[in-house]
PDB file of N, CA, C and O in Angstrom:
ATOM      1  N   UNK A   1     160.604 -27.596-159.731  1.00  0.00           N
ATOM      2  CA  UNK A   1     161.985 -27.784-160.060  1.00  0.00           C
ATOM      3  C   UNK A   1     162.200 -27.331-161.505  1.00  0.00           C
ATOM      4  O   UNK A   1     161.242 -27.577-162.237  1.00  0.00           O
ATOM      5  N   UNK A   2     163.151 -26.778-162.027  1.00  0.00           N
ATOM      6  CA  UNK A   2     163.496 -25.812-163.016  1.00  0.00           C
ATOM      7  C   UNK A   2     164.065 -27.045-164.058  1.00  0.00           C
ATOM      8  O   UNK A   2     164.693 -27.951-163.510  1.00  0.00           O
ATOM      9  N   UNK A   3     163.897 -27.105-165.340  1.00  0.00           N
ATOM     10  CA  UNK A   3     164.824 -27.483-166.218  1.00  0.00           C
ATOM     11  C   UNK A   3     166.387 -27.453-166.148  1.00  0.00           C
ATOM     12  O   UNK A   3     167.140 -28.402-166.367  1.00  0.00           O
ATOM     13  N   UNK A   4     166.753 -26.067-165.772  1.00  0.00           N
ATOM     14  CA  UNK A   4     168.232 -25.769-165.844  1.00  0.00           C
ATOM     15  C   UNK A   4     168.778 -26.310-164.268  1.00  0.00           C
ATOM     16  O   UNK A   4     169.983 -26.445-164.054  1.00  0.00           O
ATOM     17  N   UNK A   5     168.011 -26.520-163.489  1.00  0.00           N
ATOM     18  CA  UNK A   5     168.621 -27.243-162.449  1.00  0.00           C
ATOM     19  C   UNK A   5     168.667 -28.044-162.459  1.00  0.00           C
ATOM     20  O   UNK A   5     169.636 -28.456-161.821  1.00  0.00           O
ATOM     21  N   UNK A   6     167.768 -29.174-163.130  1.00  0.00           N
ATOM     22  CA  UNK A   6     168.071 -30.668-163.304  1.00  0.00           C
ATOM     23  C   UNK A   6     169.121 -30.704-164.361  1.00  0.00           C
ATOM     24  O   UNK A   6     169.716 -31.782-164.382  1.00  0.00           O
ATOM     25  N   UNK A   7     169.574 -29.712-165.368  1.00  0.00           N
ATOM     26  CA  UNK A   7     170.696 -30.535-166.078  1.00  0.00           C
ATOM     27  C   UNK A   7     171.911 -30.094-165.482  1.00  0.00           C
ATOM     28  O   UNK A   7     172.897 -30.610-166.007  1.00  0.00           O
ATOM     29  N   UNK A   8     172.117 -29.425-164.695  1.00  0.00           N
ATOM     30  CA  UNK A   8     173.242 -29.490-164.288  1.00  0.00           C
ATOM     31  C   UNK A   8     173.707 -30.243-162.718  1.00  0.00           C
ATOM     32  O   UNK A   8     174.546 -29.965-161.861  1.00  0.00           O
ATOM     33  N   UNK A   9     172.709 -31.287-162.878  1.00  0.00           N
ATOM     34  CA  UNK A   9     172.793 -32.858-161.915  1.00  0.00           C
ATOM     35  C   UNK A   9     173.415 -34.152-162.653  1.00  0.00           C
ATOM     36  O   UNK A   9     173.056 -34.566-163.756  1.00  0.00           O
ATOM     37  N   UNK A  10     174.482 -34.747-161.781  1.00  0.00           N
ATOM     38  CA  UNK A  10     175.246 -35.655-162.598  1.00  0.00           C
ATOM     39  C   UNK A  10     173.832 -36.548-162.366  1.00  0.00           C
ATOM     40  O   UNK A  10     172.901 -36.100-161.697  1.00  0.00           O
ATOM     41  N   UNK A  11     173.794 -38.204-163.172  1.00  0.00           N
ATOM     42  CA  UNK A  11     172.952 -38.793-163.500  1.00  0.00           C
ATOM     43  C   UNK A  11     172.521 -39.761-162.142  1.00  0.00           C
ATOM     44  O   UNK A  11     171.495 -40.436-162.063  1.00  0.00           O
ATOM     45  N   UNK A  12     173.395 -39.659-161.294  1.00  0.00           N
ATOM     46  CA  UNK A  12     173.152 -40.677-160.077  1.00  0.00           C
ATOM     47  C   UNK A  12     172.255 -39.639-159.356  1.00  0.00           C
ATOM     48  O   UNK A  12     171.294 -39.916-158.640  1.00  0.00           O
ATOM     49  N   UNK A  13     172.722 -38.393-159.660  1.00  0.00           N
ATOM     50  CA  UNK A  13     171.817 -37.670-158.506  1.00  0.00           C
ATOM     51  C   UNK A  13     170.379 -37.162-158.644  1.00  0.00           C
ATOM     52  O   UNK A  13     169.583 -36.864-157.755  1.00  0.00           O
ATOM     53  N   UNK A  14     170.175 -37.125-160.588  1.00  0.00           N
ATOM     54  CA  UNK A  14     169.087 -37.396-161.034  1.00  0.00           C
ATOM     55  C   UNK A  14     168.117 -38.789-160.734  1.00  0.00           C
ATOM     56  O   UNK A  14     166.892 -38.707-160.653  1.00  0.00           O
ATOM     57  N   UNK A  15     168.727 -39.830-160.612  1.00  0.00           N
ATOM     58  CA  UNK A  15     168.147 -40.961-160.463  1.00  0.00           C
ATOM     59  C   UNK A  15     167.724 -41.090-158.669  1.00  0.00           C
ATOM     60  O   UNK A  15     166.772 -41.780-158.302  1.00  0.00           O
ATOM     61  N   UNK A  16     168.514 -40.389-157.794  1.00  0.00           N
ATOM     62  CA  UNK A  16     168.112 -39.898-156.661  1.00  0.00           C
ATOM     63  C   UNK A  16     166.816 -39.446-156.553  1.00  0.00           C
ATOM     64  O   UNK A  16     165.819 -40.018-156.115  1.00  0.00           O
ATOM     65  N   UNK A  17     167.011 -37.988-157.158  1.00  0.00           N
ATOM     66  CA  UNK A  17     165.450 -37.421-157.436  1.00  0.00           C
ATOM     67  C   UNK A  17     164.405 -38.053-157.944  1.00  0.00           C
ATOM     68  O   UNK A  17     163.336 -37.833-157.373  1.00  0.00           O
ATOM     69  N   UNK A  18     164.397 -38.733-158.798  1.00  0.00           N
ATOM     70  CA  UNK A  18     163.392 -39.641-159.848  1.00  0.00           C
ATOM     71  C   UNK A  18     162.609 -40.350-158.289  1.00  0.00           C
ATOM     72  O   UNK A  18     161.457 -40.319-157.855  1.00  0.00           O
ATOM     73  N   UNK A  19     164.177 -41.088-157.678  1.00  0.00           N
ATOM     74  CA  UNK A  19     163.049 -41.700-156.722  1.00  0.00           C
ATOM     75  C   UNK A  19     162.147 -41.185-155.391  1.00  0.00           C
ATOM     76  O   UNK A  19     161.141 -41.681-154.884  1.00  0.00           O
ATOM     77  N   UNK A  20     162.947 -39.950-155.028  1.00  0.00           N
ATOM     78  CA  UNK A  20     162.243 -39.173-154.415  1.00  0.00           C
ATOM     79  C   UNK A  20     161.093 -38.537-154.660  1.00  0.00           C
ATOM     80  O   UNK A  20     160.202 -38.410-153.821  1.00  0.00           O
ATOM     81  N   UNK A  21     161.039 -37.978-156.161  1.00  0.00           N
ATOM     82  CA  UNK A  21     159.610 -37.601-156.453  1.00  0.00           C
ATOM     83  C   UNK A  21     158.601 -38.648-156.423  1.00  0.00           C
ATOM     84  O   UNK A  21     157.566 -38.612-155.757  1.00  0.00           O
ATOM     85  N   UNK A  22     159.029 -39.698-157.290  1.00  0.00           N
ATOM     86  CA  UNK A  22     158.018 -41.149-157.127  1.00  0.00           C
ATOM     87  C   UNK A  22     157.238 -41.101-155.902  1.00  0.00           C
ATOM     88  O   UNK A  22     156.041 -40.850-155.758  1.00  0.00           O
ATOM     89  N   UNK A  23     158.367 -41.463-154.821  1.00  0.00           N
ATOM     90  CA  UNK A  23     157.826 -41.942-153.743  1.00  0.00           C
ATOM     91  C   UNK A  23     156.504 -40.713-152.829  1.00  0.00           C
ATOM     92  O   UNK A  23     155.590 -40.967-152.045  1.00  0.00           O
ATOM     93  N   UNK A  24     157.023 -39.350-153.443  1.00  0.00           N
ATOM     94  CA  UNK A  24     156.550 -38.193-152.770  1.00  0.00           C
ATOM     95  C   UNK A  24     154.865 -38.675-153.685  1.00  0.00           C
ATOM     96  O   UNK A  24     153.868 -38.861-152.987  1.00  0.00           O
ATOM     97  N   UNK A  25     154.797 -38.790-154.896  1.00  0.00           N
ATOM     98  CA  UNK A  25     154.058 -38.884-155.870  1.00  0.00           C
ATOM     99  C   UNK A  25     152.956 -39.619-154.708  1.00  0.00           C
ATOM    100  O   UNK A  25     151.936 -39.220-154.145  1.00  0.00           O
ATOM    101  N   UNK A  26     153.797 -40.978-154.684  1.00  0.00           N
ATOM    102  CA  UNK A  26     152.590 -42.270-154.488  1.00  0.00           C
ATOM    103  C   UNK A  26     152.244 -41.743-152.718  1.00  0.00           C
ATOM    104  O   UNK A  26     151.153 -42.011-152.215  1.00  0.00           O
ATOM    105  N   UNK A  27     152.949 -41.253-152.210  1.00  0.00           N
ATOM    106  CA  UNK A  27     152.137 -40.457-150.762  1.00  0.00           C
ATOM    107  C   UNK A  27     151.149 -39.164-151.260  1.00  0.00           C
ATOM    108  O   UNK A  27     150.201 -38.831-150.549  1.00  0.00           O
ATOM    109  N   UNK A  28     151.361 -38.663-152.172  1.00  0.00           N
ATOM    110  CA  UNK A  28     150.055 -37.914-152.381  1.00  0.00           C
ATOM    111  C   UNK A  28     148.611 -38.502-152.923  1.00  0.00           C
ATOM    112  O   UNK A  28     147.494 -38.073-152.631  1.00  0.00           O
ATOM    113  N   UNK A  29     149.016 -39.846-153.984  1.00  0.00           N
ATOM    114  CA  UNK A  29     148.198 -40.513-154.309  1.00  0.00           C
ATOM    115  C   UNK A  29     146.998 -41.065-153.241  1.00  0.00           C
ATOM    116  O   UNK A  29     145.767 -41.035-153.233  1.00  0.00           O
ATOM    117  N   UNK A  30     147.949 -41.530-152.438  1.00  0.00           N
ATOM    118  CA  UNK A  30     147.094 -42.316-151.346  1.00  0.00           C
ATOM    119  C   UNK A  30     146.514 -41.226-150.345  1.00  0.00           C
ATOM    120  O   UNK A  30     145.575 -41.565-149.625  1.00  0.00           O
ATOM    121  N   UNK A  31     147.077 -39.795-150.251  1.00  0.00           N
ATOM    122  CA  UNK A  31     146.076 -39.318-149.395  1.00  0.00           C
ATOM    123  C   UNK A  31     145.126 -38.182-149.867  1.00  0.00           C
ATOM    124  O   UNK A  31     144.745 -37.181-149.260  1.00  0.00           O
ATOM    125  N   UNK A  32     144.833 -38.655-151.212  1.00  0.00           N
ATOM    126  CA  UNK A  32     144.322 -38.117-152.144  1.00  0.00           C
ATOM    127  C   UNK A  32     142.882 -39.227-152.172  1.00  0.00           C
ATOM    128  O   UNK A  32     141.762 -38.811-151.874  1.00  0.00           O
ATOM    129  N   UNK A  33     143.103 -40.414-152.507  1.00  0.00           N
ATOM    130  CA  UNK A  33     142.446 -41.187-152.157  1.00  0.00           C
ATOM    131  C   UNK A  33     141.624 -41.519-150.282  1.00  0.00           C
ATOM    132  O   UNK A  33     140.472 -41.884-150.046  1.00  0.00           O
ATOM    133  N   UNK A  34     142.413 -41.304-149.579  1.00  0.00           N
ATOM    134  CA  UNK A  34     142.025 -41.241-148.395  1.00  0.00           C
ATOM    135  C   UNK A  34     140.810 -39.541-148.093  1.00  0.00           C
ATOM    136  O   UNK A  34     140.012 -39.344-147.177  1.00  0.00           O
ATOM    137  N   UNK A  35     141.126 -38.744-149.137  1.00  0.00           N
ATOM    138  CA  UNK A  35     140.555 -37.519-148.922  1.00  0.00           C
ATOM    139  C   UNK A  35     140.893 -36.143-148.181  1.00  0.00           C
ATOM    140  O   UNK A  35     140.316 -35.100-147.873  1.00  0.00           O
ATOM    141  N   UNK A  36     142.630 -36.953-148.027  1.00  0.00           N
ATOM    142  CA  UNK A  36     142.910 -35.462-146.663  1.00  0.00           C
ATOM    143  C   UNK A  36     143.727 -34.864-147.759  1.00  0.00           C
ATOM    144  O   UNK A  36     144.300 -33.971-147.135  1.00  0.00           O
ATOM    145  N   UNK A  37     144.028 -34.803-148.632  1.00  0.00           N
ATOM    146  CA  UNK A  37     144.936 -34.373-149.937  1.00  0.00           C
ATOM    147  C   UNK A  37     144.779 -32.913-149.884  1.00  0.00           C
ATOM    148  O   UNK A  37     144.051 -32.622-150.833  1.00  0.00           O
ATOM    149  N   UNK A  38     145.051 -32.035-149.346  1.00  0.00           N
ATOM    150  CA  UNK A  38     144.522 -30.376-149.661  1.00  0.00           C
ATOM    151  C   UNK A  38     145.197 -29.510-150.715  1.00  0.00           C
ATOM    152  O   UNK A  38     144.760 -28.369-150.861  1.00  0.00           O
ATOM    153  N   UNK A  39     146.030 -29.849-151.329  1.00  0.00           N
ATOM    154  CA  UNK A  39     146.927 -28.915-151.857  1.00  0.00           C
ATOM    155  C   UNK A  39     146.993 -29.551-153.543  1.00  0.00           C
ATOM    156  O   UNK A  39     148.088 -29.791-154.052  1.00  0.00           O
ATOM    157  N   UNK A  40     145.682 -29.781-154.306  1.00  0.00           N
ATOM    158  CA  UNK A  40     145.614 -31.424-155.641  1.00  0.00           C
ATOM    159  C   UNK A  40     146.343 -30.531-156.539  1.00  0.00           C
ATOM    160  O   UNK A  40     146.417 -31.231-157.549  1.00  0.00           O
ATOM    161  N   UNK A  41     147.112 -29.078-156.899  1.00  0.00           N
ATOM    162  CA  UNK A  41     147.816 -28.993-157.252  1.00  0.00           C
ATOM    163  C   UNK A  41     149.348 -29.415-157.419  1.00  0.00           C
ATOM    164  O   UNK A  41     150.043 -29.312-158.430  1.00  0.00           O
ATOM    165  N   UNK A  42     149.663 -29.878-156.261  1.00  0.00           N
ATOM    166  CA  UNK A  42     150.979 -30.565-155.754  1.00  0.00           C
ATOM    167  C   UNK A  42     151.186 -32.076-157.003  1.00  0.00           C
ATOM    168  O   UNK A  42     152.087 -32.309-157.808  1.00  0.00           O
ATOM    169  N   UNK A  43     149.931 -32.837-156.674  1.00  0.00           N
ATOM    170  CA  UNK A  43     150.172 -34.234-157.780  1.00  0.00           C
ATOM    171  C   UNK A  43     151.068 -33.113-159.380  1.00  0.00           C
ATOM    172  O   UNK A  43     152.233 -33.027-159.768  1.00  0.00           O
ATOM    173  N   UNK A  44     150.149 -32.669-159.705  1.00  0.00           N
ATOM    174  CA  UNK A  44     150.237 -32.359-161.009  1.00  0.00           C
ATOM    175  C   UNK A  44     151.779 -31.681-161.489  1.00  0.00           C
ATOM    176  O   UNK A  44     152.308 -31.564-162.595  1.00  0.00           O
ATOM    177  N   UNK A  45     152.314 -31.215-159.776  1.00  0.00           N
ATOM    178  CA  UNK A  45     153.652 -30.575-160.199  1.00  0.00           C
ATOM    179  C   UNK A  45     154.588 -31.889-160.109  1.00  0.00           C
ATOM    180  O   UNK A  45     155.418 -32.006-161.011  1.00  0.00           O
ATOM    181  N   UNK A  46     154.549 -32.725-159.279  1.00  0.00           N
ATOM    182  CA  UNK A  46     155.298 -33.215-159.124  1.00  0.00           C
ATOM    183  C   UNK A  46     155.472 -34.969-160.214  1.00  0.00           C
ATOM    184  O   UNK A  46     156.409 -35.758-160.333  1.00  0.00           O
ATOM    185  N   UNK A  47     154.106 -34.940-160.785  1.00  0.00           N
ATOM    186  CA  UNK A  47     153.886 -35.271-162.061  1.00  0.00           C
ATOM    187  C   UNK A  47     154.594 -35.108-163.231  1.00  0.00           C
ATOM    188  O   UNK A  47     155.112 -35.981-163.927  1.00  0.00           O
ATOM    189  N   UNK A  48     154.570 -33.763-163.409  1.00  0.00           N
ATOM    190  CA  UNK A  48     155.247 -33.008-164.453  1.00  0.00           C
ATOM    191  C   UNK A  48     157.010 -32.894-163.944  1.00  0.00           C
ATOM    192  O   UNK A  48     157.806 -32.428-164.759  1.00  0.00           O
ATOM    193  N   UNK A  49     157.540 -33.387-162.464  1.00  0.00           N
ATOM    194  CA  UNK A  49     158.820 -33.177-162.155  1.00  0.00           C
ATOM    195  C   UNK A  49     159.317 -34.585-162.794  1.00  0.00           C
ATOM    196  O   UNK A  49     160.201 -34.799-163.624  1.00  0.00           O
ATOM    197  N   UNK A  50     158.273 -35.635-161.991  1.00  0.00           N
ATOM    198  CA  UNK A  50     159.110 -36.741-162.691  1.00  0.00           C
ATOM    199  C   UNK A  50     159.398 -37.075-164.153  1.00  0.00           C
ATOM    200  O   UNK A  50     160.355 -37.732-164.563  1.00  0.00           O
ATOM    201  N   UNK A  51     158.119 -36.348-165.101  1.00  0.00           N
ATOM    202  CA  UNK A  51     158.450 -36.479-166.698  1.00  0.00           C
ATOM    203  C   UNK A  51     159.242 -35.728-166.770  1.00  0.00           C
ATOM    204  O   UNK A  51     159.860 -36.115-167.762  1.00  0.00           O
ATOM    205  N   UNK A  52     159.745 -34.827-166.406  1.00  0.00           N
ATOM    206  CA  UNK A  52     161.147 -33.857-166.946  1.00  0.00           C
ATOM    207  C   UNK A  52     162.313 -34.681-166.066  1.00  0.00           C
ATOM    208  O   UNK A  52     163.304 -34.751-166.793  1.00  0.00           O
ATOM    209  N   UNK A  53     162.459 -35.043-165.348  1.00  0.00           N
ATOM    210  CA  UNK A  53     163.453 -36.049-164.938  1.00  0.00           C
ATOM    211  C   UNK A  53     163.928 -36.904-165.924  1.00  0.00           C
ATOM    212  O   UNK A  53     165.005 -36.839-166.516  1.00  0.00           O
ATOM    213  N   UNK A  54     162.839 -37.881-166.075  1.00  0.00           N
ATOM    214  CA  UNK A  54     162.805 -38.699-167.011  1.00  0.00           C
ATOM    215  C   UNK A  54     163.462 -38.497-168.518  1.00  0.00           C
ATOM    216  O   UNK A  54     164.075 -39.258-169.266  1.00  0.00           O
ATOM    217  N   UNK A  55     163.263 -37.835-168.563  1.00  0.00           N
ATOM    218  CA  UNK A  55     163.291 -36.829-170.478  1.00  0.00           C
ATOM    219  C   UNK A  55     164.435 -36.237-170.059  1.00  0.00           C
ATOM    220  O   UNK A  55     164.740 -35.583-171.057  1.00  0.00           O
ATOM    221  N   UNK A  56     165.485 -35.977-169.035  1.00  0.00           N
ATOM    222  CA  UNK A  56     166.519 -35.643-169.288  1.00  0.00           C
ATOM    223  C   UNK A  56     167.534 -36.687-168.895  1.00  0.00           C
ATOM    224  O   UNK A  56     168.702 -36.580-169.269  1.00  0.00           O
ATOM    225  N   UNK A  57     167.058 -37.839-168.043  1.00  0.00           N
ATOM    226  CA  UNK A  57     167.613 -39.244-168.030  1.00  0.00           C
ATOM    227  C   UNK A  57     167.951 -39.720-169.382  1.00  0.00           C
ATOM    228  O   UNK A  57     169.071 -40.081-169.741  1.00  0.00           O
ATOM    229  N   UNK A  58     166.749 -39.684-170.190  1.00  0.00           N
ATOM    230  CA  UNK A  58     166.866 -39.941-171.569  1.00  0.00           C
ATOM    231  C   UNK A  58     167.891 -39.663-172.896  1.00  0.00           C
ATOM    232  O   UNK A  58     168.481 -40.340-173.738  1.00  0.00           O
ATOM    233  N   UNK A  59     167.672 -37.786-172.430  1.00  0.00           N
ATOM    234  CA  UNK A  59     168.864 -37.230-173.092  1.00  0.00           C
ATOM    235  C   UNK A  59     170.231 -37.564-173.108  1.00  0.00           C
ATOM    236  O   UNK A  59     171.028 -37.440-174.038  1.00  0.00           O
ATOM    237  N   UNK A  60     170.448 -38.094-171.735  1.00  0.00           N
ATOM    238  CA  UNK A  60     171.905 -38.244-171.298  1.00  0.00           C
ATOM    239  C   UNK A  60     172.077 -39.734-171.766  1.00  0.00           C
ATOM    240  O   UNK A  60     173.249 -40.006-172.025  1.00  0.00           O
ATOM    241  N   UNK A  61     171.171 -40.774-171.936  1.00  0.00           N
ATOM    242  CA  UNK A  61     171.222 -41.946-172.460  1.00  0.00           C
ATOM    243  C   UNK A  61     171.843 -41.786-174.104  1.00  0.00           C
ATOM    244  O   UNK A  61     172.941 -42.109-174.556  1.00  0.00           O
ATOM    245  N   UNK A  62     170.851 -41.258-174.657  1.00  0.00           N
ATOM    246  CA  UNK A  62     171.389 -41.272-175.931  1.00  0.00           C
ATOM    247  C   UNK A  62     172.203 -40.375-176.549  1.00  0.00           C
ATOM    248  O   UNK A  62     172.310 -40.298-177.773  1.00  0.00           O
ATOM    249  N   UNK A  63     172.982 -39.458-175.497  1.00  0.00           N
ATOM    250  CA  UNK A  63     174.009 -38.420-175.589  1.00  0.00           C
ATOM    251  C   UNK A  63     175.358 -39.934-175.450  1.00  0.00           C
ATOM    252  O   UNK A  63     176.210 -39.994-176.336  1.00  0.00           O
ATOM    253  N   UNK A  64     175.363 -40.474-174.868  1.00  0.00           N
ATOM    254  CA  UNK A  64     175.970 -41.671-174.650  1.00  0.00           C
ATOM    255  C   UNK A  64     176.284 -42.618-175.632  1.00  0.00           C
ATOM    256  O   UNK A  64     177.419 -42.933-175.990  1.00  0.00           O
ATOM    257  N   UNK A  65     174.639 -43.293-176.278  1.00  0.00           N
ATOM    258  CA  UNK A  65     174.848 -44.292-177.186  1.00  0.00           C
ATOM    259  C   UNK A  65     175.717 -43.901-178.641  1.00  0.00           C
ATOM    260  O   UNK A  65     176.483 -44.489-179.405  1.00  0.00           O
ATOM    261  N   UNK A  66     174.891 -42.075-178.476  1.00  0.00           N
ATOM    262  CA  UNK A  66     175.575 -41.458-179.762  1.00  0.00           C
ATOM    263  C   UNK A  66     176.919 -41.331-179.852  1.00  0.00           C
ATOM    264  O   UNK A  66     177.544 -41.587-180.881  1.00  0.00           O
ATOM    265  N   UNK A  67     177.434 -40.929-178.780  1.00  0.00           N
ATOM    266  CA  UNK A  67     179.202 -40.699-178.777  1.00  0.00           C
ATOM    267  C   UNK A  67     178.800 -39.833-178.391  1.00  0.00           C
ATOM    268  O   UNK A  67     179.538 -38.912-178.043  1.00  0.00           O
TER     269      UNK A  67
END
């Protein structure tokens, strides 16, 4: 998922995604752990989706507090 596509997501629909990646996250976790995991590049993207989520949740927080 691109930078410039997550900012031009209003914040509910970001918080959508946040939980969709999560949840995608913790199903790779566990079948990562189980051993059928084939693709261990996938964690790491979708790793890196939820910190850029996050970090633009953020932005928009204190785009807010600031005025």
């Amino acid at each position: 998922m691109k930078v410039s596509e997550l900012h031009a997501l209003t914040v509910s629909e970001l918080h959508n995604r946040l939980d969709d990646a999560k949840e995608e996250l913790m199903k790779l976790r566990f079948q990562q752990a189980s051993g059928q995991l084939e693709d261990t590049n996938r964690l790491r993207l979708v790793r890196r989706d939820v910190a850029r989520i996050k970090t633009i949740l953020t932005e928009r927080q204190r785009e807010v507090e600031n005025g």
